[in-house]
N, C-alpha and C positions, 0 to 999 in steps of 0.2 A: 474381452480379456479379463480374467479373473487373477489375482496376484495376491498370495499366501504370503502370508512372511515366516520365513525357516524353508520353504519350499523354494526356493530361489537364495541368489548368490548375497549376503548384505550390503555387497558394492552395487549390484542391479537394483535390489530396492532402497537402498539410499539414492541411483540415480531417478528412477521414477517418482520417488518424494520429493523430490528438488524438483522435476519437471512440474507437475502436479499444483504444489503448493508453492505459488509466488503471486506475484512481486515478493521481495520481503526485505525487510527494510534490511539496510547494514549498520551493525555496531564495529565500529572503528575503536578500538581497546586500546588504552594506553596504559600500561604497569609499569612497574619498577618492582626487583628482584629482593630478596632482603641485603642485600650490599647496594639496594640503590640504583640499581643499573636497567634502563629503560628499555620496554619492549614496548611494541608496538602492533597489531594483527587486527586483521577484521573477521567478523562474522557474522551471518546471516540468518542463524538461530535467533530472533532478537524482537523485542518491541516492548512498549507501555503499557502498565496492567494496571494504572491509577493514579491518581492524583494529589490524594491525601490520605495517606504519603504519596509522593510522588514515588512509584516503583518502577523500575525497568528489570528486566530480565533477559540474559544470554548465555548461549549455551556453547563452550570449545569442547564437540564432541571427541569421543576417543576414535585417534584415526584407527580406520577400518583396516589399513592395509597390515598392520602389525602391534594394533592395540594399544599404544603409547600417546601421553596425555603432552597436551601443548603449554608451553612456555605461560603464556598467560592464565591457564590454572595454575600453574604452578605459584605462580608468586600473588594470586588470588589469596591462598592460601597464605603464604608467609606475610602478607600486609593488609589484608582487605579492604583497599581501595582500589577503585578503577576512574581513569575519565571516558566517559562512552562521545567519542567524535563522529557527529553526522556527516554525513558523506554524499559531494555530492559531484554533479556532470564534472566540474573544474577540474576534482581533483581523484576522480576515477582509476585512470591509469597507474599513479601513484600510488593510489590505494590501494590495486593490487600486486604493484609490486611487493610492498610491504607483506603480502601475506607468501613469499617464500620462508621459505622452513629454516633460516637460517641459523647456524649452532646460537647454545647460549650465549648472550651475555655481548652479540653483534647490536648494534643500533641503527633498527631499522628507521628512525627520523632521519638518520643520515644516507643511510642504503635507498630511501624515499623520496629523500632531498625534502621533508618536510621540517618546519620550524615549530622549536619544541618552547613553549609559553611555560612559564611557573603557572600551577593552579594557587588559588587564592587557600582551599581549606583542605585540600588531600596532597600525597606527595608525588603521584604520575603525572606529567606534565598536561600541555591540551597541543592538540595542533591546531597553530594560528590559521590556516588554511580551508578548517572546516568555519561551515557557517552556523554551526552549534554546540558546541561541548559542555559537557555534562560533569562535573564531582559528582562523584558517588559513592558512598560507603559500602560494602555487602556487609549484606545481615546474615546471608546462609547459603550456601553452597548443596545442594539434592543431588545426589549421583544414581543415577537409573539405573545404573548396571555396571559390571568390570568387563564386558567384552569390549569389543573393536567396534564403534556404530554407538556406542551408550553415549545419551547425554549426560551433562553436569549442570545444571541451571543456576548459573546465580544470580541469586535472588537482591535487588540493588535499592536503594533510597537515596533519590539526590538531593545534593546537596544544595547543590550551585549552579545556577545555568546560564552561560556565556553567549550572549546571539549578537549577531553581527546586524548591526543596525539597517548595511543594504536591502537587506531582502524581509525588510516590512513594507507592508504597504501604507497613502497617505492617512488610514484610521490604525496604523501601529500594529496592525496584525501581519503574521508572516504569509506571502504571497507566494503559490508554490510555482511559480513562471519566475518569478528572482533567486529561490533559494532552489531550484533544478537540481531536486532530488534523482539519486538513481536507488534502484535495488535491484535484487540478482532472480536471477531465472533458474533454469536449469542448465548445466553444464557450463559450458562459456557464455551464455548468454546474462546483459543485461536488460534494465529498460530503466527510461527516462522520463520519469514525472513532471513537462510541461509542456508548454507547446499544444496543440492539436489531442496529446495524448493526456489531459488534464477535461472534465468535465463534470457539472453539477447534478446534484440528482438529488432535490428537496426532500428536506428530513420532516417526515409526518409527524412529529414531536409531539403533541397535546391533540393538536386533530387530527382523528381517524379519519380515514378513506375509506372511502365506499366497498373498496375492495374487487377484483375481478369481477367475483360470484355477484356484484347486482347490476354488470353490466348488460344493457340487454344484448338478447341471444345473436341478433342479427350482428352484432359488435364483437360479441365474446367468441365467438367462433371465425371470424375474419377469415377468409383467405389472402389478405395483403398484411393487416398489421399483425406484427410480432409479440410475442412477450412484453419485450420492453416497452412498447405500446400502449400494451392495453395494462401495464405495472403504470403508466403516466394517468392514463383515465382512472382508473382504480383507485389513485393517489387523490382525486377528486372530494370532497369533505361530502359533497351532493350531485345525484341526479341532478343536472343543471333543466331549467324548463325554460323550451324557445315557446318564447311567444311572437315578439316582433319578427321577419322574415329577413332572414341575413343576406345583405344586398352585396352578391360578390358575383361578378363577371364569372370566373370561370364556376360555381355551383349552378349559376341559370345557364350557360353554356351545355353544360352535364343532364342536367336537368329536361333541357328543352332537347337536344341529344337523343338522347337513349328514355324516352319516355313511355314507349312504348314496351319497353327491353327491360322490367323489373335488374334481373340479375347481370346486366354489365352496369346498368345505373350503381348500383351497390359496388361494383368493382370501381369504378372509375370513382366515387367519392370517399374509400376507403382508401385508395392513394392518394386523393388532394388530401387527407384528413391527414395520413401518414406522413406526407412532405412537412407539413403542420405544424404537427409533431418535433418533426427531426430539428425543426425551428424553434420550439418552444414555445409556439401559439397555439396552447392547448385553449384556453377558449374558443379560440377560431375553429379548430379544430372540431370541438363540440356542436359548432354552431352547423358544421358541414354537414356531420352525423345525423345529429337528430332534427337540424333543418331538410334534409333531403327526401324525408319520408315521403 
C-alpha cells in the first residue's frame, strides 16, 4: 500500500499517521486564558528535544474537521506559559475526559475531577495527580500551515520539574514499573509502559559492536534466530573465542544426537542458542554457537 498525501482524505491520513507513529508520549497542558481562567487538554504531538536547555515541544493541531484552533493555543498565545503534566495508567481515564471540546472558559480540573496545585514560577496551575509536572515558559510558537490537519509547535524551556518521590527507585532514579506511563496509539487505542511490556536492550555507547556483518555466515543467515537476535550477538564488542568446551547437558545431548546429521545439529543449537537469548545469556549462548561446530 502506497499513501500520497493530497491523494487521500487528511482525516484518513491523519488516521494512518497516528496508527503508524506510536507509542507517543502525552502532554497533559495546563493554561490559563488572559482573565486567568484554567484550561486543561492533552496531546500527543509531544516529547523532549534536550536538556540544556531543557526543551519540550507540542503541538494543538488545527482540527481537521472545520480548521479551528484549540483553547490551549489560544491562551499560548496571550501568556506563554504552560505546565506539561505526565500522564500516567492512574489517571488515564480522567485524562481523557478532560480532552472533550468543552466551550471556553469551562474548567476542565473540575469536569476531570482533577486537583489543581499553584505552580511555584508560572501561572497555569499542575495537577497534583500527575507524577510529573513541568513549568514551562514558550520561547515560540511555528505554525506549519492555516489548513485543518496543520501543526503549531511550541517550542517550550522548563522551568521547574515537580516528581513525586513514589516512583523513584532505591538509587533515586525514576522506575518506569512505579511511575506506569501510558501513551496513545492510533484511534482509541492506548498502551502501557510497564509490567512485561517494559524491557532492556543495552546501549553500545563508547563500545562498538561487531556489528551483524562479522557474524559468521553459518549465524548470519539462521533459519531460527531473528533480527533481534542476531542485533544481540552484533551488540558483541568481539568475536568471542571458545577455547575450553562448554560443559552443558543439553549441547552434548545435541551434539551426540544429531552428529551424524550436519544441518539439524545447526537447527537444534540455534534454538538452544535462541532460548539463550530471549534469557539474556548471551554468553552462553555464544558458547552454544561456536562451541557446537
Amino acid at each position: 500500500m502506497k499513501i500520497i498525501p493530497g491523494e487521500i482524505k487528511t482525516a484518513q491520513l491523519h488516521g494512518f499517521l497516528l496508527g503508524a507513529v506510536g507509542p507517543r508520549p502525552i502532554c497533559f497542558a495546563s493554561t490559563v486564558d488572559a482573565e486567568g481562567r484554567p484550561n486543561l487538554s492533552p496531546f500527543s504531538f509531544f516529547n523532549v528535544f534536550g536538556s540544556k536547555p531543557p526543551i519540550l515541544i507540542f503541538s494543538p493541531a488545527r482540527r481537521v474537521r472545520d480548521n479551528t484552533i484549540k483553547h490551549t493555543l489560544e491562551n499560548i498565545y496571550a501568556t506563554k506559559e504552560v505546565v506539561i503534566n505526565i500522564v500516567n495508567y492512574a489517571m488515564v481515564q480522567q485524562t481523557s475526559l478532560a480532552s472533550c471540546e468543552y466551550p471556553a472558559g469551562v474548567n476542565e480540573f473540575e469536569k476531570a475531577g482533577f486537583t489543581a496545585l499553584p505552580s511555584a514560577m508560572v501561572k497555569p496551575f499542575r495537577v497534583a495527580e500527575s507524577p510529573a509536572q513541568l513549568e514551562c515558559k514558550v520561547l515560540q510558537v511555528i505554525e506549519t500551515g492555516k489548513e485543518g490537519g496543520a501543526a503549531n509547535l511550541i517550542i517550550c524551556e522548563m522551568l521547574c520539574m515537580h516528581l513525586n518521590d513514589e516512583v523513584l527507585d532505591a538509587n533515586g532514579v525514576i522506575d518506569p514499573h512505579k511511575i506506569d506511563l501510558v501513551a496513545r496509539m492510533g484511534g482509541d487505542y492506548y498502551c502501557r509502559a510497564s509490567g512485561d511490556a517494559v524491557f532492556k536492550v543495552p546501549k553500545p555507547n563508547l563500545n562498538l559492536g561487531i556489528g551483524i556483518d562479522a557474524l559468521p555466515e553459518r549465524i548470519r543467515s539462521s533459519k531460527v534466530l531473528t533480527g533481534n537476535h542476531l542485533g544481540i550477538l552484533g551488540n558483541s564488542t568481539s568475536l568471542p573465542v571458545v577455547g575450553t568446551p562448554l560443559y552443558d547437558d543439553r549441547l552434548r545431548d545435541i551434539l551426540r544426537k544429531y552428529e551424524q546429521d550436519a544441518l539439524a545439529r545447526e537447527f537444534a543449537l540455534h534454538e538452544y542458542a535462541r532460548e539463550l537469548l530471549d534469557a539474556g545469556a548471551v554468553d552462553k549462548a555464544w558458547g552454544v554457537l561456536l562451541g557446537g561446530e
